[in-house]
FIPA-214558 format. One record per residue (C-alpha): residue in three letters; x, y, z. Coordinates in steps of 0.05 Angstrom, whole numbers, padded with zeros to 5 digits, always signed. Example, Ala and Ser with C-alpha at 12.3 -4.5 7.8 and 13.67 -1.06 7.14 Angstrom:
// FIPA-214558
ala+00246-00090+00156
ser+00273-00021+00143
***
This chain:
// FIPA-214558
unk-00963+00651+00998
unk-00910+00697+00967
unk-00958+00762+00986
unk-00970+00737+01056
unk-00895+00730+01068
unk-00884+00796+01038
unk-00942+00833+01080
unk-00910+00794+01151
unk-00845+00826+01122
unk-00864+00894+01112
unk-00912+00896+01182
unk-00869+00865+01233
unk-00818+00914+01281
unk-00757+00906+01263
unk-00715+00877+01336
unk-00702+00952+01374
unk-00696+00973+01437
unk-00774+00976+01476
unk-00816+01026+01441
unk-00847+01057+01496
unk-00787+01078+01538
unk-00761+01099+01475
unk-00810+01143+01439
unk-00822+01172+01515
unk-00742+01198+01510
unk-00753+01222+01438
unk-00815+01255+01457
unk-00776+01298+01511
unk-00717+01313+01481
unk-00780+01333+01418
unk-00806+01383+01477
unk-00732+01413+01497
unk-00719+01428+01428
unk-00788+01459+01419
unk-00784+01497+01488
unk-00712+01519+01479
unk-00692+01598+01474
unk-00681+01590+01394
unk-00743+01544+01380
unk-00810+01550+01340
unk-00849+01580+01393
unk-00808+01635+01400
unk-00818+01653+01330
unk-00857+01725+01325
unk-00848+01751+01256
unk-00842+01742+01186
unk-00830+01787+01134
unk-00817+01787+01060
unk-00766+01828+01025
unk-00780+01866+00968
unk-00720+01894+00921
unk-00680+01958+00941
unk-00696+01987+01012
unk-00735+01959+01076
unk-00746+01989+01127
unk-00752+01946+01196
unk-00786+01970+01267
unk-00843+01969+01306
unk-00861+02035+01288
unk-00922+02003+01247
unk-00906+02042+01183
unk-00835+02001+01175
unk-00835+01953+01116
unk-00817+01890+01156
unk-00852+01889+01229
unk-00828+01878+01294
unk-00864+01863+01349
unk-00872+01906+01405
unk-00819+01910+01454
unk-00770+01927+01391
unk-00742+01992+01372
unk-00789+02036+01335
unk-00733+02038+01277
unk-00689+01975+01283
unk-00655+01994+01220
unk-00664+01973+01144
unk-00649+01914+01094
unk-00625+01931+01021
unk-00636+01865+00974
unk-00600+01861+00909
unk-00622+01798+00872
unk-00609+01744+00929
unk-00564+01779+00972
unk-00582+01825+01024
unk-00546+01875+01075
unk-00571+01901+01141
unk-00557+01981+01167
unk-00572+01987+01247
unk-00616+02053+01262
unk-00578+02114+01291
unk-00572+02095+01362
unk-00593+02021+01359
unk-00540+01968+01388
unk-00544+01913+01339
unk-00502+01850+01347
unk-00487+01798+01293
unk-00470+01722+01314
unk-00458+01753+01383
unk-00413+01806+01363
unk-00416+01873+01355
unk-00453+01904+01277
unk-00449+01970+01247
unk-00477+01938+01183
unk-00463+01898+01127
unk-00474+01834+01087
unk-00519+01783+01113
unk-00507+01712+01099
unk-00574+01680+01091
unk-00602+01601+01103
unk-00590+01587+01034
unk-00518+01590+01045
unk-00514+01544+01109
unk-00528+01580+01179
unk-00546+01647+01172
unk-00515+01711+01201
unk-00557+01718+01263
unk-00579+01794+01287
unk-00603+01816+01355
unk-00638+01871+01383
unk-00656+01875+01452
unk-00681+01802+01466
unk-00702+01806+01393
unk-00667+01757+01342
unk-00674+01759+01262
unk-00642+01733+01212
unk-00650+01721+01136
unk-00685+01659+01100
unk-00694+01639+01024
unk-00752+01606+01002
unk-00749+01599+00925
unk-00724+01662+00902
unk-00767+01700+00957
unk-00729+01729+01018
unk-00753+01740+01081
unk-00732+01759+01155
unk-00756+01718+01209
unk-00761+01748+01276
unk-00751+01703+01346
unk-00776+01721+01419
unk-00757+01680+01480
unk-00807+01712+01515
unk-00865+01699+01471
unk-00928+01688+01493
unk-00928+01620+01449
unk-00878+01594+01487
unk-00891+01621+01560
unk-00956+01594+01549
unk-00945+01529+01519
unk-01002+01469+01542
unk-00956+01417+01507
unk-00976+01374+01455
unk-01023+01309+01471
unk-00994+01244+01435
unk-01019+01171+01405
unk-00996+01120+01457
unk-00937+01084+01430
unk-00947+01018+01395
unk-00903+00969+01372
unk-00954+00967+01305
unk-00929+01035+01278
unk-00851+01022+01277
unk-00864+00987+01208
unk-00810+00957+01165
unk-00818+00985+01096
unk-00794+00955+01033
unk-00739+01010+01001
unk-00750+01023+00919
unk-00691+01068+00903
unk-00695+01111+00849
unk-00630+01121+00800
unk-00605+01165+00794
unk-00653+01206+00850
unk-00707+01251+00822
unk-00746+01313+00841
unk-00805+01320+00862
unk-00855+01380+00877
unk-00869+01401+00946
unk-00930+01447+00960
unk-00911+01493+01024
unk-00967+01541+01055
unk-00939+01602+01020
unk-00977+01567+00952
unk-00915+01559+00920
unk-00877+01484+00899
unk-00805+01473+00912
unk-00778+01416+00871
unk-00734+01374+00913
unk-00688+01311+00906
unk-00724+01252+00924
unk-00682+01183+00931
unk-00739+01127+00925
unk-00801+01106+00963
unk-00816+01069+01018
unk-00872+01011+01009
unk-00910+00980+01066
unk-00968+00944+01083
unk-01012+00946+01139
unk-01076+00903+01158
unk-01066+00872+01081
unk-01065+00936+01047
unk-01009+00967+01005
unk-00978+01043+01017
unk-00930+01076+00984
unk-00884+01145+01018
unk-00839+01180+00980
unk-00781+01225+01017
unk-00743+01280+01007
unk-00670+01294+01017
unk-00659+01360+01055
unk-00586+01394+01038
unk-00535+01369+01083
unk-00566+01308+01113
unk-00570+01236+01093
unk-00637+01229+01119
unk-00704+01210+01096
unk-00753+01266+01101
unk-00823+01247+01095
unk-00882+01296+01096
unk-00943+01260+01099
unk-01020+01265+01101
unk-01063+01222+01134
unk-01144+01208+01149
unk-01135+01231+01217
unk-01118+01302+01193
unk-01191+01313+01199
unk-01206+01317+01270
unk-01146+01299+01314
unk-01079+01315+01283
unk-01050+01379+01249
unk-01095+01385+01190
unk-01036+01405+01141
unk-01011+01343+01156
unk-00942+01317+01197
unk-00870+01303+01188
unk-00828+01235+01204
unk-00751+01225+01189
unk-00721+01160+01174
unk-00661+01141+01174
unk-00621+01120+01104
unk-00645+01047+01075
unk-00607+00998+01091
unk-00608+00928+01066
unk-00658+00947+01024
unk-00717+00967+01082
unk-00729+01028+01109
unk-00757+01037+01183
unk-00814+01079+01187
unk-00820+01095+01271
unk-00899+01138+01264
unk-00895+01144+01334
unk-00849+01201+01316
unk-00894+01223+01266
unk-00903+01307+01287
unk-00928+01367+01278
unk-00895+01415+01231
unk-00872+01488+01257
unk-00939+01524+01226
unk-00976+01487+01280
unk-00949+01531+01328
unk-00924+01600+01295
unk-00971+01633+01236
unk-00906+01656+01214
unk-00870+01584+01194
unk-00858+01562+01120
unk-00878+01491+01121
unk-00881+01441+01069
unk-00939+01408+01054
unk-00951+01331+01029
unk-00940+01321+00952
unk-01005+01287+00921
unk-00969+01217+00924
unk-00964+01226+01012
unk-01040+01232+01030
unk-01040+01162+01062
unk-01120+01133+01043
unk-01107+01106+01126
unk-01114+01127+01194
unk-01038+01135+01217
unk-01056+01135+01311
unk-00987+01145+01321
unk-00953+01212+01337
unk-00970+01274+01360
unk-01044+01307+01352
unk-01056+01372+01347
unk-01017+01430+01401
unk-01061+01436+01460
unk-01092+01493+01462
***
């Protein structure tokens, strides 16, 4: 009897607002974000750092590449360690958080936003990923974006906004997160959420990302095989209350590298590849 009570528990909806209408508004404002001049698919370029001098154009000889469209020299990054300084080409207008830039130090993500650059309709800026550096390069007018089919979806169902049971952990741990780059970033992870569906028991286990109080889950699932991003997808919670969590799949989706071959993404630790079918979210882009 205790088990049953516990499975009803951990299965019903918690009492929201009608799931349908709802996941239909988070599902556009998902699309705005996606479609927007700074989003993923306008992402272009990716390139790593290496100590001392980089060159950057689309030239195809400079060390980090542009796309075409983009000053044959666009200028060049010196890295010391982790910090890194940008000189504009002879004759190349260069802004900097839409300012003016004759050069300098570049603030990076690791330090909050990062110092922005533009050239042309061309925007860059500097990311840290371990102790790797890299410029990634944005393009409003991609072709990703202008030709973007949109991205086919489960229908909503009241069965995937499940109330999980919350096991904190304390004081939080970390845990190691594969991303596509082959590398594992150990990251604080709070607890784990624990749920059952159809009588059987799964366990998710979040991660903290800096600055935010949410749950970040990055999950695996069975239908990673054939009809949603086969690196698996990503679903925010919101903190536990009360002891529950409230895991909404229908805005399970897909993670930037479904879209850009120049992304970072995590991938799901060991303990996330769910042994279930999860028909709730967004499949895979349409192509």
């Amino acid at each position: 009897m205790l088990l049953f009570l516990l499975a009803v528990a951990l299965t019903a909806a918690p009492p929201s607002d009608d799931v349908v209408a709802s996941t239909r508004a988070w599902e556009e404002r998902r699309l705005q974000s996606l479609r927007s001049d700074d989003g993923w698919l306008t992402l272009v370029g990716l390139g790593w750092l290496k100590e001392g001098t980089n060159t950057a154009g689309s030239d195809g000889r400079s060390a980090i590449a542009f796309p075409e469209g983009a000053p044959p020299s666009v200028g060049s990054f010196l890295r010391s360690g982790d910090r890194v300084s940008f000189q504009p080409a002879p004759g190349v207008t260069v802004s900097r958080n839409g300012q003016p830039f004759r050069g300098g130090p570049l603030k990076t993500d690791a330090q909050g936003d990062p110092d922005v650059l533009q050239v042309g309709r061309f925007r860059f800026h500097v990311i840290a990923r371990g102790d790797d550096l890299g410029v990634r390069i944005k393009d409003p007018d991609s072709s990703a974006r202008r030709e973007f089919k949109g991205i086919p979806t489960y229908p909503p169902s009241a069965r995937w906004r499940v109330l999980a049971r919350w096991e904190p952990t304390t004081p939080p741990v970390e845990i190691a997160v594969p991303n596509v780059l082959g590398k594992v970033e150990r990251m604080p992870s709070p607890g784990t959420a624990v749920f059952i569906l159809d009588g059987k028991g799964y366990r998710l286990t979040p991660v903290l990302e800096e600055g935010s109080p949410d749950l970040f889950f990055v999950f695996g699932d069975e239908t990673n095989r054939s009809e949603t991003y086969g690196a698996g997808r990503f679903l925010y919670a919101d903190p536990p209350k009360d002891g529950e969590v409230v895991l909404d799949f229908n805005r399970a989706y897909n993670p930037p590298c479904a879209f850009s071959a120049f992304a970072t993404c995590p991938l799901p630790p060991k303990q996330n590849r769910l042994a279930l079918r999860v028909d709730a979210g967004e499949k895979r882009p349409a192509r």
